[in-house]
ZAMIDO-612816 format. One record per residue (C-alpha): residue number from 0; x, y negated, z. Coordinates in pm, 1 decimal. Each point is the difference from the previous one (the first is absolute). Layout:
<pts>
<pt NUM <X Y Z>> ...
</pts>
This chain:
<pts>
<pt 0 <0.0 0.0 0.0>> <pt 1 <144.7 -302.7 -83.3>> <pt 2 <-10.3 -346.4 177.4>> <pt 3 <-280.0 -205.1 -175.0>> <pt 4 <-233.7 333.1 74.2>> <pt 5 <132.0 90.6 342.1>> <pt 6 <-114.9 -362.7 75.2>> <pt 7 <-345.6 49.0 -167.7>> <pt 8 <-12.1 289.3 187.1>> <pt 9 <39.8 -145.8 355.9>> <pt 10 <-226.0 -259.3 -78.9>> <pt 11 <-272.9 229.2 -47.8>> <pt 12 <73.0 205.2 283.6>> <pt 13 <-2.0 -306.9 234.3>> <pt 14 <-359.3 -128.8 -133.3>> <pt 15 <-93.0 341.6 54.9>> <pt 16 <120.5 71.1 332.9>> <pt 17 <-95.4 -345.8 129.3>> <pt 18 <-375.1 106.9 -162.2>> <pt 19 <-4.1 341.5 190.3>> <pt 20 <89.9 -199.5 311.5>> <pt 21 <-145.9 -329.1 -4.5>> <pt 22 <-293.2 47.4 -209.1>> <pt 23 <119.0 -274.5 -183.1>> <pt 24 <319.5 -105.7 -199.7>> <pt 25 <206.7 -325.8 141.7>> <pt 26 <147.5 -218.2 -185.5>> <pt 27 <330.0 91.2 -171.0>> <pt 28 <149.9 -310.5 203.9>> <pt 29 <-91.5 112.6 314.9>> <pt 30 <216.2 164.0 231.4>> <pt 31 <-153.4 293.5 64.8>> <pt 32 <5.3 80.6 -387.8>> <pt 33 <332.2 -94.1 -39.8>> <pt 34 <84.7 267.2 267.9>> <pt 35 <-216.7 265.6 -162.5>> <pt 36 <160.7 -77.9 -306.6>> <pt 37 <386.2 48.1 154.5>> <pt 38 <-148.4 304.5 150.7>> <pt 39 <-109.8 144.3 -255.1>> <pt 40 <238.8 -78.5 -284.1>> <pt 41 <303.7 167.1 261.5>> <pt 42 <-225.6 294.5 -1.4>> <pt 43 <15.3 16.5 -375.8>> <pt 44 <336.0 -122.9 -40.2>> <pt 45 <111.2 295.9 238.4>> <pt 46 <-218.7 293.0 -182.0>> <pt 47 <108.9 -124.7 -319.8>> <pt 48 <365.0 -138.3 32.4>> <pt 49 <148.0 -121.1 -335.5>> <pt 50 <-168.6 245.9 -212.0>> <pt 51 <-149.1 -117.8 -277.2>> <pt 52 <-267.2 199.6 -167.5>> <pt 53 <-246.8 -38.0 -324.7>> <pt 54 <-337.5 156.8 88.6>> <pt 55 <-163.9 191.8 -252.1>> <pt 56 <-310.9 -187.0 -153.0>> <pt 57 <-292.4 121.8 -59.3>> <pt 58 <-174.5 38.6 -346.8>> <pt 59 <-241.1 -319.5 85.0>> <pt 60 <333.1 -202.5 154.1>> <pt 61 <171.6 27.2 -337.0>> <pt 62 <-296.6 -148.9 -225.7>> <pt 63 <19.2 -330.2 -111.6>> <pt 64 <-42.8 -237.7 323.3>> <pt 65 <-339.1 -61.0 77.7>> <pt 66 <-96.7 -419.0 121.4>> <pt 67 <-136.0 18.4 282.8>> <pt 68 <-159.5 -302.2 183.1>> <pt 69 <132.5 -190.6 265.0>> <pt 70 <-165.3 181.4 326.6>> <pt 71 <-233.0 -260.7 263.9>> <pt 72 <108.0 9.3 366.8>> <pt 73 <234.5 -114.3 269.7>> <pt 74 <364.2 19.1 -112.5>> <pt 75 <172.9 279.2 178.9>> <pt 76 <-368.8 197.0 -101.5>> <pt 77 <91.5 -55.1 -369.2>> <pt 78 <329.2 112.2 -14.9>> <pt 79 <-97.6 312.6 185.9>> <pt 80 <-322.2 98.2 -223.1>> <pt 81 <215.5 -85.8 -326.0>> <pt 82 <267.9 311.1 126.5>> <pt 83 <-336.0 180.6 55.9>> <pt 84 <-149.2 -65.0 -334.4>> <pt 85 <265.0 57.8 -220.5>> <pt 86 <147.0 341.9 201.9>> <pt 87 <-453.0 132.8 -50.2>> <pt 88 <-7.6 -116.8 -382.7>> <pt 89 <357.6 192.7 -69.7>> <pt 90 <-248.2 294.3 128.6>> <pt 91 <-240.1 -36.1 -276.0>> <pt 92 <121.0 108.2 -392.1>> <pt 93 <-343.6 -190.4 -114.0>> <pt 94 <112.7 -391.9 -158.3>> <pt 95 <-409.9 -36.9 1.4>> <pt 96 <-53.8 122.4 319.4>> <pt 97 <320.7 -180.2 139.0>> <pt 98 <-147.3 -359.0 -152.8>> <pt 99 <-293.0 25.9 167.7>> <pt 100 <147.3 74.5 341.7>> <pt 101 <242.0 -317.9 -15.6>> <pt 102 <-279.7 -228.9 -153.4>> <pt 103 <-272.4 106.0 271.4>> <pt 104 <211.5 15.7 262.5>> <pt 105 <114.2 -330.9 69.6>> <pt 106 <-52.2 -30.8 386.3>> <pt 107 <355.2 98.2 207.7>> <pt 108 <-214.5 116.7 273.6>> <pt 109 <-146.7 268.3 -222.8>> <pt 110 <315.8 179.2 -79.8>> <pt 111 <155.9 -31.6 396.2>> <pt 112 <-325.6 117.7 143.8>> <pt 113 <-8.1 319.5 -255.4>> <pt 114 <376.7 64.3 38.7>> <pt 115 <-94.1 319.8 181.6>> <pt 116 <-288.1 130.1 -273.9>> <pt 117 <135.5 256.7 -274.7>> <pt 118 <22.9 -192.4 -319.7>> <pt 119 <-268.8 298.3 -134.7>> <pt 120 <-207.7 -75.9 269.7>> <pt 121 <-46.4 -380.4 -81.2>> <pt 122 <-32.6 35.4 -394.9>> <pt 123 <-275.2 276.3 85.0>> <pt 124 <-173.6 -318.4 171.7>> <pt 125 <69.0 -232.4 -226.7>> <pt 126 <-136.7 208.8 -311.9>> <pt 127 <-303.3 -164.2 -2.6>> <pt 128 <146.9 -366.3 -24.0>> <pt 129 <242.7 171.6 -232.2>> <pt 130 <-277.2 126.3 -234.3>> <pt 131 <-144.4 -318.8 -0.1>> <pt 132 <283.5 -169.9 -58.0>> <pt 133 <77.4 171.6 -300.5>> <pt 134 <-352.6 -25.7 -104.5>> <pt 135 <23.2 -372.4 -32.2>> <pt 136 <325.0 -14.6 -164.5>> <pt 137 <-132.0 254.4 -284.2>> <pt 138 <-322.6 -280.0 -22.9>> <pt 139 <257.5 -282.8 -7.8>> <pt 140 <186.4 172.9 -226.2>> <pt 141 <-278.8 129.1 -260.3>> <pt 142 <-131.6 -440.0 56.4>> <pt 143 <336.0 -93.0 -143.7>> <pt 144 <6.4 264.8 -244.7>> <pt 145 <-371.5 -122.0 -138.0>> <pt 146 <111.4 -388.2 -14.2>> <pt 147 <293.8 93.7 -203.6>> <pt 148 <-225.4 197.4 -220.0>> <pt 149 <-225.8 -328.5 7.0>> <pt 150 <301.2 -192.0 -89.7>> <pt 151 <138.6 209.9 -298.5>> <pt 152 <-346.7 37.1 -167.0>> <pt 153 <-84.1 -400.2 55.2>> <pt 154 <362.8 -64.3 -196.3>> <pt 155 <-64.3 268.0 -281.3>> <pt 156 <-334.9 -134.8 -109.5>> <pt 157 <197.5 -398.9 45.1>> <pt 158 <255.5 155.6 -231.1>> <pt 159 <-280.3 159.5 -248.4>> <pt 160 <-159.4 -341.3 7.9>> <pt 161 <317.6 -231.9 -139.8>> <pt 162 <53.5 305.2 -238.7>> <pt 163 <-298.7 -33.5 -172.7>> <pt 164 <-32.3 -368.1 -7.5>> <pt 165 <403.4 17.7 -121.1>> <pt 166 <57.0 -230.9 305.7>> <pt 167 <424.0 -5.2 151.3>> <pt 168 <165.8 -269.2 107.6>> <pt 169 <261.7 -21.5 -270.1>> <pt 170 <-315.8 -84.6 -235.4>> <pt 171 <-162.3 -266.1 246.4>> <pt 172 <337.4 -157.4 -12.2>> <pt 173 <42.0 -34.4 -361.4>> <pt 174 <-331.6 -172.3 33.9>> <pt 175 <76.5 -221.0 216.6>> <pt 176 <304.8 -81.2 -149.0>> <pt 177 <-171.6 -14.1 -335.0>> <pt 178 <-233.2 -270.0 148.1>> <pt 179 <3.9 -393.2 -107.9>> <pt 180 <152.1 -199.1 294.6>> <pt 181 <-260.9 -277.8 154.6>> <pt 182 <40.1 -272.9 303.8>> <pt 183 <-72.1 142.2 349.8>> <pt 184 <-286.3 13.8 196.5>> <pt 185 <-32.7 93.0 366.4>> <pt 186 <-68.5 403.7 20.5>> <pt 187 <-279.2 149.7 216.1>> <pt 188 <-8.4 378.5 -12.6>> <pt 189 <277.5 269.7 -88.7>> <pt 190 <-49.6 218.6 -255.0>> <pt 191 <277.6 233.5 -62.9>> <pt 192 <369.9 71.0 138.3>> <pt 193 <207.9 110.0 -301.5>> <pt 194 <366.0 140.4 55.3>> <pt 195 <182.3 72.1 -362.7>> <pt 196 <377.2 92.3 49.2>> <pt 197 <129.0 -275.9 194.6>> <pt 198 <-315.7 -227.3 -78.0>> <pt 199 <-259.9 -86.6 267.7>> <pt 200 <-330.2 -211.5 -140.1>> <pt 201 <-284.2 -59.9 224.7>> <pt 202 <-295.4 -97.1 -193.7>> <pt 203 <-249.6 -247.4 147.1>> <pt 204 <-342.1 -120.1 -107.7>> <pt 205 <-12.1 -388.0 37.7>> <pt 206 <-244.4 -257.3 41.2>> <pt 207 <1.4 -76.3 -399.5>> <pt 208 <-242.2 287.8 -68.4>> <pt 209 <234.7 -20.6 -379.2>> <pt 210 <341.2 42.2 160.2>> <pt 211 <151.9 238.8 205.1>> <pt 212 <308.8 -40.4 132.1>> <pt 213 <316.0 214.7 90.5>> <pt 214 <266.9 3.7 281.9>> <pt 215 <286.2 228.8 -141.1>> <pt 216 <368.7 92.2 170.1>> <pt 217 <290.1 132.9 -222.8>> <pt 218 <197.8 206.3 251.6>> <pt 219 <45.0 -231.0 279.1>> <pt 220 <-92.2 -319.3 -181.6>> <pt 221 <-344.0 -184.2 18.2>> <pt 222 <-36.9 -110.8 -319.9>> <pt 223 <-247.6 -332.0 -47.3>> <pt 224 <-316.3 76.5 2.5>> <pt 225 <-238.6 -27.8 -319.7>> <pt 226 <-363.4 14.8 -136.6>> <pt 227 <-119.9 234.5 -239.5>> <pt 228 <-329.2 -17.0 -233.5>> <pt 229 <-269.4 211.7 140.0>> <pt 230 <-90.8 331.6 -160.7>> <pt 231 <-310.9 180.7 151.8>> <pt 232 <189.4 316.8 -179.5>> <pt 233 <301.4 -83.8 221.0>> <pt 234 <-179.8 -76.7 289.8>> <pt 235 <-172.0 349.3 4.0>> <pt 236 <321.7 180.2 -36.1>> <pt 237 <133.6 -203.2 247.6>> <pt 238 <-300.5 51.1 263.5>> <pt 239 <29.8 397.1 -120.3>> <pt 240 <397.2 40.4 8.5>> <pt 241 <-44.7 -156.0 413.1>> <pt 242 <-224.8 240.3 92.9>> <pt 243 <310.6 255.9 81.1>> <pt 244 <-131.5 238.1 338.4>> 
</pts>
């Protein structure tokens, strides 16, 4: 056992000597802890020496590292039930079954007060949070699965739409650009965003119900702004190319 975990070790040993005793845990700046702790980290230091070992790790210790959530409670309460949490979900080869445990279980106090109950024992009681649990993931899941459905099939017909009305944006530029040039007026709605290449034109109706005007950027550039002749054509393709899902 090396340093760092002879340490660990000793600490956990303290809080749960101290618990057997007291009832309760002091805290870690306290005398009495810092006695327990001497206490017991000589005892360890003296049944392990300088030997340094690598214990074997179970199958469920080797997967990828679980998050788990920081654990509510008093200090000394928390470091204890996190050595008691993660030596119970090395016990169990389930990732499922192991979420659920660390995301349910999120009270310190629940871990140090079932320290004593066979890890078997507790998921046998927990089974029917657990099947519930997993029943509302499988609905959340089969939710997001539906929307993304929704999503796909609401872009696909928007895609069959611009096909058959030959609407892209490389086409509403060339309008645009094919335009006549007129004096400003002041916009009111937006019609369209168009991005060609490194060309950005937003399209804007005005308050000249003949002109329609156009703020483009070339790369990073804002180019001056400029009105363009009304075309209800235009207009439609324009109201029909910004109705992307």
């Amino acid at each position: 056992m090396d340093l760092h975990a002879l340490r660990e070790a000793a600490i956990e040993a303290t809080s749960r000597a101290l618990h057997d005793k007291l009832g309760f845990v002091p805290s870690d700046e306290s005398d009495e802890w810092e006695e327990e702790y001497r206490r017991q980290f000589a005892l360890l230091k003296e049944r392990y020496g300088n030997q340094v070992t690598v214990p074997a790790r179970s199958l469920a210790a080797s997967a990828p590292q679980l998050h788990l959530p920081e654990l509510s409670g008093i200090p000394e309460q928390q470091r204890w039930a996190a050595s008691i949490r993660e030596e119970r979900l090395r016990e169990i080869p389930s990732e499922v079954v192991r979420a659920f445990w660390a995301q349910t279980w999120t009270r310190a106090k629940q871990w140090v007060d079932t320290r004593e109950v066979p890890t078997p024992v507790l998921l046998q009681r927990l089974k029917p949070q657990y099947d519930e649990w997993r029943k509302k993931r499988a609905e959340a899941a089969a939710a997001r699965k539906a929307e993304a459905q929704r999503k796909a099939n609401e872009a696909a017909a928007y895609q069959r739409k611009l096909t058959e009305a030959g609407v892209t944006p490389e086409g509403l530029v060339e309008l645009v650009d094919a335009s006549e040039r007129f004096e400003l007026a002041p916009l009111t709605a937006k019609l369209a965003d168009i991005t060609v290449e490194d060309r950005h034109l937003r399209i804007f109706e005005t308050t000249d119900p003949n002109l329609l005007l156009v703020k483009e950027k070339k790369g990073p550039v804002q180019l001056p702004d400029y009105a363009i002749e009304r075309d209800e054509g235009l207009v439609g393709d324009l109201k029909l190319y910004a109705q992307a899902p």
